[in-house]
Structures are given as C-alpha cells and as structure tokens.
N, C-alpha and C positions, 0 to 999 in steps of 0.2 A: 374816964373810962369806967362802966362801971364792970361787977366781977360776973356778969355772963360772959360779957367781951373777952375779958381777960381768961376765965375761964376755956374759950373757944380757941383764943389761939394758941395757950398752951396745948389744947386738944392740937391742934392742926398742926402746930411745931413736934407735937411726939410722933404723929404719923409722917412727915415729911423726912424724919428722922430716921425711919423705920424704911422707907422708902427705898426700892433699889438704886435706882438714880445717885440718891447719896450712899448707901451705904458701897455700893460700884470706886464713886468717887472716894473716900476715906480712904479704903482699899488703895486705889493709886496711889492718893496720895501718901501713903505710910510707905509701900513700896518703893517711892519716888524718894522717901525722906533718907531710907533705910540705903540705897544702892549707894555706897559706895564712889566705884567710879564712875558711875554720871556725876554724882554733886564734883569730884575732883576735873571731870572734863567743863564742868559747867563753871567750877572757879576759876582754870587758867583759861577759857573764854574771854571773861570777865578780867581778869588780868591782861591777857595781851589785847582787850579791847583799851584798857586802860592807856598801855605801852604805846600801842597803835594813834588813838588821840592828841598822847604828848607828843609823837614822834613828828604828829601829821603837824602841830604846831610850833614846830621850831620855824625860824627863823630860814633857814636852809634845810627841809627834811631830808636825811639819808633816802633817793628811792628803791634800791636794793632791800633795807632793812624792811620798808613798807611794804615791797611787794610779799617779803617772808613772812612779816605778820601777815598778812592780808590773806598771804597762802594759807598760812594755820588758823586763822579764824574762820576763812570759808570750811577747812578739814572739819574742826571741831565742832562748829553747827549742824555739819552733814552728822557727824558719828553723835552728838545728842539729839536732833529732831529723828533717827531712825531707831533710836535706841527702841525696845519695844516698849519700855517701860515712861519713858516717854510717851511715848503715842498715847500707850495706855491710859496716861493720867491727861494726855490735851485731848480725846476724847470723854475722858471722863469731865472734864472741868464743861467741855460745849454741854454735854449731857443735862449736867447741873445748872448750866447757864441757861439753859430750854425749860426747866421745870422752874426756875426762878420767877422767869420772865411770864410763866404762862401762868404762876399762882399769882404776879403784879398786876396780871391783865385782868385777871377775874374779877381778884378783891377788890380793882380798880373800878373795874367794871357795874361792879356790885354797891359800891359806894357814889361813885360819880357814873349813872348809866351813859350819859350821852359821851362818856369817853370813849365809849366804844368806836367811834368814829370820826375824834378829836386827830386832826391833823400835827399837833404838836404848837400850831403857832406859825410854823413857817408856811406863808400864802406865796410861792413863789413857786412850787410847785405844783398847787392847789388845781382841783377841777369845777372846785366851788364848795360852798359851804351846803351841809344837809342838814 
C-alpha cells in the first residue's frame, strides 16, 4: 500500500469518526454501557436462559419450573427490548450498520466496478448474468 492510500484512509476513518451516525451510536452505546439496570435485567436473562437449557435437558424436565422460567424470560426480554435506552442503541447500531455497508459498497465499487451488480455467486436466484 503505498502512503497516499494510507494517507486517504486515515483521512476518511477521521471523517467517518466525526460523523453523526457514529458519533449517534458511541453515545448509546456508552448509555447502554453505563445503565445499570438494563445490564442487571440483561444478566438474569442470560442466567435464567442458562437455568431454562439445563432444566429443558434433564432427563425428566420439571414443566411447572419451565413454564416459570419461560414466563420470566418472555417478561424480561419484553422490559429490555422497550427499554428506551435499548431501542436507542438497536437503532443506533442499524444506523451504523447502513453507513458501513454503504462505505463497502462504494470502496467496493470503486475498486472492483463490475461489483456493482455482482450477484454474490449464488445463480439460483439469478435473472442472468449482465
């Protein structure tokens, strides 16, 4: 590579940086890092998914016990996917996954042009090659 390359994408990693998109996203996610009781609703998720697994593979599973976890993992997904601070940050992450996507398609673009209308490979879907 030589150091215009190198040069450029430093340029274009500082602006992308600078960008609301990310800086949107950091924001959540420092938010997301910082609350509290979302990370503790999101570890006993994570734990009673764990319980729930063992429970569902015993030999004879208790189904009383199953259905109460099952109750409280449905509860506790509902109260972290509404969290707002949640939302915030799975908006923010689509956000950043739309600007990712759409700088691989350019550079892609830019580098390999006939990508532009490269099918991936899979002919199986295909209306024909252009």
């Amino acid at each position: 590579m030589n150091e215009n390359t190198k040069n450029a994408i430093i340029a274009l990693a500082d602006a992308i940086e600078q960008d609301e998109v990310v800086l949107n996203y950091k924001a959540a996610k420092e938010n997301f890092d910082n609350d509290e009781t979302l990370t503790q609703k999101i570890n006993e998720y994570s734990v009673q998914r764990m319980v729930f697994e063992k429970a569902s593979a015993d030999e004879n599973p208790d189904e009383d016990l199953l259905k109460q976890i099952d109750a409280r993992l449905k509860e506790l997904y509902e109260e972290v996917m509404a969290n707002p601070v949640m939302v915030a940050l799975a908006n923010a992450e689509n956000e950043l996954n739309e600007l990712l996507t759409y700088l691989n398609g350019e550079i892609q673009h830019r580098v390999i042009p006939e990508s532009e209308h490269s099918c991936g490979g899979d002919c199986s879907a295909c209306g024909g090659c252009h």
